[in-house]
N, C-alpha and C positions, 0 to 999 in steps of 0.2 A: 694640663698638669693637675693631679687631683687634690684636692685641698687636704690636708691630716689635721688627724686630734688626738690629740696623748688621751692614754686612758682615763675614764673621769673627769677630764679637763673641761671648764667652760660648759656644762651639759643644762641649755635651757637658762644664761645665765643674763641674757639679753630680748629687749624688742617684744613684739606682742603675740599673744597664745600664736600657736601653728596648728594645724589639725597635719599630723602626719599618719599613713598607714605603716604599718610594722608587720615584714613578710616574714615567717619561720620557718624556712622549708626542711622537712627531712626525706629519708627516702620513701617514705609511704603515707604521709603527711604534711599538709600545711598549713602552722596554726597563722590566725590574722591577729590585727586589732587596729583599732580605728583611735588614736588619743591628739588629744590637744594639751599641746606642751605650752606651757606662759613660764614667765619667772622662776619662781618659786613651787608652781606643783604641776602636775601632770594628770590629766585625766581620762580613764578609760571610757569612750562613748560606744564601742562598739568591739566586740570580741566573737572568736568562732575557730572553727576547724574544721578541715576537708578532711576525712580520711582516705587513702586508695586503696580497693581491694581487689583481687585478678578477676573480676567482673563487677562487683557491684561493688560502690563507696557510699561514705555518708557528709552530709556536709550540715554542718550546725552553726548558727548563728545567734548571739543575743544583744538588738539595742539594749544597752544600758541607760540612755534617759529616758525611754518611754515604758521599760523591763518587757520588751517585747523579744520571746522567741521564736524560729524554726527550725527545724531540722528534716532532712530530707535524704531518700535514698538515689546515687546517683549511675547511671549504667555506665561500665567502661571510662570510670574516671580518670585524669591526669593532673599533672599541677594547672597543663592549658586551660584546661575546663572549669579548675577553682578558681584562677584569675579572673576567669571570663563570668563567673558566678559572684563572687566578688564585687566585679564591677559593676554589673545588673543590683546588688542588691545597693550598692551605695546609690545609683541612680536613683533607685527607684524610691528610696528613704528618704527619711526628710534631715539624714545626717547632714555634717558642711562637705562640701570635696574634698578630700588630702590636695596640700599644698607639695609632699615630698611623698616616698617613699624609702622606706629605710630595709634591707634583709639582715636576715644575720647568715655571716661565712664561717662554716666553719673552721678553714683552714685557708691562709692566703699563702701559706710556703715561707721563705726568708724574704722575698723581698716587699710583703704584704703586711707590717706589723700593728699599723695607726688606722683606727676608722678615718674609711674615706669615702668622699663621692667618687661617682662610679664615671668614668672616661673609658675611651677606647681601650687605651695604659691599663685603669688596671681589668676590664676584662682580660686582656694578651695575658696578662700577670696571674689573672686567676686559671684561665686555657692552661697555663705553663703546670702551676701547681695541681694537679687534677689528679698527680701521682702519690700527691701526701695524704689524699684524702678522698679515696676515687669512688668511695659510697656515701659522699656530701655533695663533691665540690658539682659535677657533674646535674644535678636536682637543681642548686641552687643557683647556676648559670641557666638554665631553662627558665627558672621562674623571673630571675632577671630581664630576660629576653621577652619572655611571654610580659610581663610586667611592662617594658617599654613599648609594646605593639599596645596594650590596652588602655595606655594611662599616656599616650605620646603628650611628651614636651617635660615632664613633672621632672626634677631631679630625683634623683636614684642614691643612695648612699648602703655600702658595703659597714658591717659591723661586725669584728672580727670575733670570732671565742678566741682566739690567741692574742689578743692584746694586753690581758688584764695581767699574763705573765709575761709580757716582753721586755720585763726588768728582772728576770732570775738570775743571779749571783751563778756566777761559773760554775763555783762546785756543784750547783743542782740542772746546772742549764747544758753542760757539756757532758757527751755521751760516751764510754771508754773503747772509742773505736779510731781506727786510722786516722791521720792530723788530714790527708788529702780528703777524706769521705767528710769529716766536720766541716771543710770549706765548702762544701755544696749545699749545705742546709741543714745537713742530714745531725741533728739536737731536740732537746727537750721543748715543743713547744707548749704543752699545756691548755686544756680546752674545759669548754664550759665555765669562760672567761666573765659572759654577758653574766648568769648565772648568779659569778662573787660579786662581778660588781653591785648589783642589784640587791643583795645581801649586805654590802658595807654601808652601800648610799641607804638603807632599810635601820639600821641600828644607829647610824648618826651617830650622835651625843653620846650614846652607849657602846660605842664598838671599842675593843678593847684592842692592850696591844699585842694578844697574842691570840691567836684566832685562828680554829679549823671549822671549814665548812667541808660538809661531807653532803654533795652534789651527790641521790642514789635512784637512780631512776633506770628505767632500760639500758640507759648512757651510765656511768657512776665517774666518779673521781672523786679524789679528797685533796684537799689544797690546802698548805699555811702559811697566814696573811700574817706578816707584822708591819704593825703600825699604818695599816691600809694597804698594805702592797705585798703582793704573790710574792713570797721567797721558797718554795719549793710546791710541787706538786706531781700526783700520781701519776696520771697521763703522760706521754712519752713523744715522739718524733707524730702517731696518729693517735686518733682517741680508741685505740685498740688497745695499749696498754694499762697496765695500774691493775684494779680491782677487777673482781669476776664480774661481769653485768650478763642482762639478760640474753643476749646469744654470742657474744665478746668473750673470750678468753680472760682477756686482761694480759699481767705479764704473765710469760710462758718461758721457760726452759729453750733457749735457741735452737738446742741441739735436737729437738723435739722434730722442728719443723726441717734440720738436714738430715734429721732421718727418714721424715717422712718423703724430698725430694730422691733420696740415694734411695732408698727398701725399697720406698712406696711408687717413687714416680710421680710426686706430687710436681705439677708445673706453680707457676705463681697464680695462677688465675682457682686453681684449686688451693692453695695456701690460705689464700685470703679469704676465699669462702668459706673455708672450714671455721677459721680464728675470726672473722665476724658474723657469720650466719649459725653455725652449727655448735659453737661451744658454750662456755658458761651457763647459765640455770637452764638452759635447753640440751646442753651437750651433755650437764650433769646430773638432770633428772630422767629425760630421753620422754618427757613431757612435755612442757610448756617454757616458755621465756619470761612469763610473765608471774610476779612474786603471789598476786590473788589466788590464781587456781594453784600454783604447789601449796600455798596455805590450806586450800579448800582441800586435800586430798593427801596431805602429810601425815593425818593421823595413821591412816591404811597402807603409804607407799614410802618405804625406805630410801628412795632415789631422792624424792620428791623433800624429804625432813634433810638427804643430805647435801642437797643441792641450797637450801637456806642456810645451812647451820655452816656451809663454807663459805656463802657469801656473808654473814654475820662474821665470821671468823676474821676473811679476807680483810674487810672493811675495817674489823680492830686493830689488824695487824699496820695497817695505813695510817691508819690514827695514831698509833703507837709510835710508828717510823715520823710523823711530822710532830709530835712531842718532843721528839730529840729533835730536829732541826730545829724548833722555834724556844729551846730549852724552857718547855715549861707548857702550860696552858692554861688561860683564862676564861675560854668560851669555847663550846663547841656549837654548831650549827647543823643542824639534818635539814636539807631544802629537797628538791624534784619528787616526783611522784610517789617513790619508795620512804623517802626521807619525811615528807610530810604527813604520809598517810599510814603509814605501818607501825602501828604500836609495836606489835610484836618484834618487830626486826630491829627497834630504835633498844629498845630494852634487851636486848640478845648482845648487839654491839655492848652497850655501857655495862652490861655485867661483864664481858670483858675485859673493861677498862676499871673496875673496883681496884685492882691491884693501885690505881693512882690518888683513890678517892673520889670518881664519879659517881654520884648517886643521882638515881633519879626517885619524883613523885609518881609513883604509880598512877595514879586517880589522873595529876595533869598530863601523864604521859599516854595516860587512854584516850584522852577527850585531844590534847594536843595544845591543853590551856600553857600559854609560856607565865614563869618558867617549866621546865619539866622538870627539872633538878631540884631536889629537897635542902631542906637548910644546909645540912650535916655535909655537904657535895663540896669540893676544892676547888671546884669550877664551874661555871652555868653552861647550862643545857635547854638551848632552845630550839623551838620549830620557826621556821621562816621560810614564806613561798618565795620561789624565786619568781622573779618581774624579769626576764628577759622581753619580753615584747615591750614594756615601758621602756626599758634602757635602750632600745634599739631607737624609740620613737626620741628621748632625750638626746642619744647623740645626735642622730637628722637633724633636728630642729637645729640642733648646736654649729651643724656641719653648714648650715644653710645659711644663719644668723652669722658666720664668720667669713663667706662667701661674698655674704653681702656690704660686711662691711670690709 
C-alpha cells in the first residue's frame, strides 16, 4: 500500500539531511537535480537536463559545490540513455548517492490525488490514467522503469502536479457535463501543482491571502491561491486547457473540434495532435512555439506580433477571471520560463490589468529586480522561479522519513 502526503504536509520536517534525486520528465526532456533535504532547508548539489532531439540531443550538467560543468552532444537520445547518463555521472562524481528518488506526474487520474511512493498499485493506477494525459503520463512511466533498473533497490516516490488543487471547491472543480461522465473522473484537475507549491513555500512570511500565480512557459496556467490553497485554476480535465501556450490551444470552442470530426474526419488521434502539437504561438504565428524567436521577428511578421499580443491578451483575460473568484488581489506572481524571463510580455499582461491599478517598475521589470510593481500599484508584482525539482526532492525525503517512522 503506498504511503500519502497531503500537499505541503510534513515536507523535510524530520530526521537528518537525505540526498534525494529529482526526476522531471517531459516529452522531449528530462530535467534532474541532485538535493539534500535536512530540516529546515534543502540544498541543490547537482542540477542538469537531457534534451531529445530526432537524432541528435544534448545533455548538461552542473556540480554545484565544486561549480563544475559539462555539456555534451548525444546521438539517438532517450529518457533510457539520460538515466543511464545520469547514473555514470553521479558514479563517477564525488557527489553522495541518492537515498530515494522522487518524479514528478503529471497526471495520476481520480484515483492518484496525494504524493506517494511508488508500488506496484500505483503503477497499475498510473497504466490506467495514461488517457488523461497521454503526452505525460506514458514518458514519465518509462523513466520510472528505466529509473528502477538503474538505481535498483532506492525508493521511488510519484509527485503529482494535481495535488496542490485536490482541494478546489465544486463550483470550480466540477465540469457542466453529464452527472454519469463526472463519476468517471472526468473534472477540473489542475496542473503545474509542484510549480505554486514551490511559489507559496518561496514567499513564506510574505505570502498573502489572495494570490495569482501565472505559471507562463511552453506549459501556461494561472491559478488562485487563497490563504495557501488552490481555489480555482485555468487548466481543466488535461493541461490542454486554460491559456494559449506554445503549441497547446488552451481552451477552445468544443464545437470546433465536432466540426472538425463531422467536415473534416478528424479521428481522436488527429484531434489531439492538432490541440497539443499544432496550435497556440505555433498554430498562431505558423512559426515558431517558442515566445524568443516570435520576439526576434515580430517587428517584420504580422503572424508572429499576433500570435504574442493574444497570448498577452489570453493570460490577462485569466487574471482577470481569478480576480473575481478570489474577489480581490493582493499579489500577482509570473514564474516558468516566459514568466520569469520576458519583460516584454510581463508588462503587455499588466497594462491590461491598469484597469484595476497594476503598475509596474519599468527599470525593475527589465532587470526582473522584485518588486516589479511601483509604489502607486494596488497590488504587488513579483518575479519567482519556480523550484519544482526542490519540491519534488522535499516531498521524497518527507515520504521516506514517514515511511520510516
Amino acid at each position: 500500500m503506498s504511503t500519502l502526503l497531503p500537499s505541503g504536509a510534513g515536507i523535510a520536517d524530520s530526521g537528518p539531511a537525505q540526498n534525494v534525486l529529482a526526476l522531471n520528465s517531459g516529452s522531449s526532456s528530462l530535467k534532474f537535480g541532485l538535493y539534500s533535504v535536512g530540516i529546515s532547508r534543502s540544498d541543490a548539489l547537482l542540477i542538469g537536463e537531457a534534451e531529445f532531439g530526432d537524432k541528435i540531443g544534448k545533455f548538461h550538467a552542473k556540480d554545484l559545490r565544486e561549480n563544475k560543468s559539462i555539456s555534451e552532444t548525444v546521438a539517438r537520445p532517450d529518457h533510457h540513455e539520460a538515466i543511464a547518463r545520469i547514473g555514470r555521472l553521479l558514479a563517477d562524481s564525488k557527489l553522495p548517492a541518492p537515498a530515494a528518488i522522487g518524479h514528478r506526474i503529471v497526471h495520476g487520474g481520480p484515483k492518484l490525488r496525494q504524493h506517494c511512493l511508488i508500488d506496484d498499485t500505483v503503477l497499475r493506477e498510473l497504466e490506467a490514467a495514461t488517457d488523461f494525459a497521454p503526452l505525460h503520463i506514458p514518458a514519465a512511466l518509462s523513466v520510472i522503469r528505466f529509473a528502477q533498473e538503474h538505481f535498483p533497490g532506492l525508493p521511488q516516490a510519484a509527485c503529482f502536479d494535481t495535488t496542490f488543487h485536490a482541494g478546489l471547491p465544486d463550483v470550480a472543480r466540477v465540469l457542466p457535463i453529464a452527472k454519469e461522465l463526472q463519476a468517471d473522473g472526468i473534472q477540473r484537475y489542475g496542473f503545474h501543482g509542484l510549480s505554486c507549491e514551490s511559489i507559496v513555500r518561496q514567499l513564506g512570511d510574505d505570502l498573502p491571502d489572495r494570490l495569482i500565480i501565472a505559471h507562463l512557459g511552453n506549459g501556461a496556467s494561472i491559478t488562485a491561491v487563497k490563504a495557501g490553497k488552490s481555489i480555482d485554476t485555468s487548466m481543466g480535465l488535461t493541461p490542454t486547457g486554460g491559456v494559449i501556450m506554445g503549441t497547446r490551444s488552451g481552451d477552445l470552442d468544443p464545437g470546433v473540434l465536432v466540426y472538425l470530426a463531422r467536415a473534416k474526419k478528424f479521428d481522436a488521434a488527429m484531434l489531439e495532435h492538432l490541440v497539443d502539437h499544432r496550435s497556440g504561438l505555433l498554430g498562431i504565428s505558423g512559426i515558431a512555439s517558442d515566445m524568443r524567436r516570435l520576439h526576434e521577428v515580430a517587428s517584420s511578421n504580422a503572424d508572429a506580433r499576433l500570435a504574442i499580443e493574444m497570448f498577452c491578451y489570453c493570460v490577462g483575460k485569466q487574471v482577470a477571471a481569478m480576480i473575481a473568484a478570489l474577489d480581490g488581489l493582493d499579489m500577482l506572481v509570473f514564474t516558468g520560463g516566459i514568466g520569469e524571463n520576458d519583460a516584454q510580455a510581463r508588462a503587455a499582461i499588466c497594462e491590461g490589468l491598469s484597469w484595476i491599478g497594476v503598475r509596474l517598475d519599468l527599470a525593475r521589470n527589465r532587470s526582473g529586480e522584485n518588486a516589479i510593481s511601483n509604489r502607486d500599484s494596488r497590488c504587488a508584482v513579483r518575479v519567482v522561479a519556480s523550484q519544482e525539482d526542490e519540491q519534488i526532492a522535499r516531498h521524497t525525503s518527507a515520504l521516506i522519513a514517514k515511511r520510516v517512522h
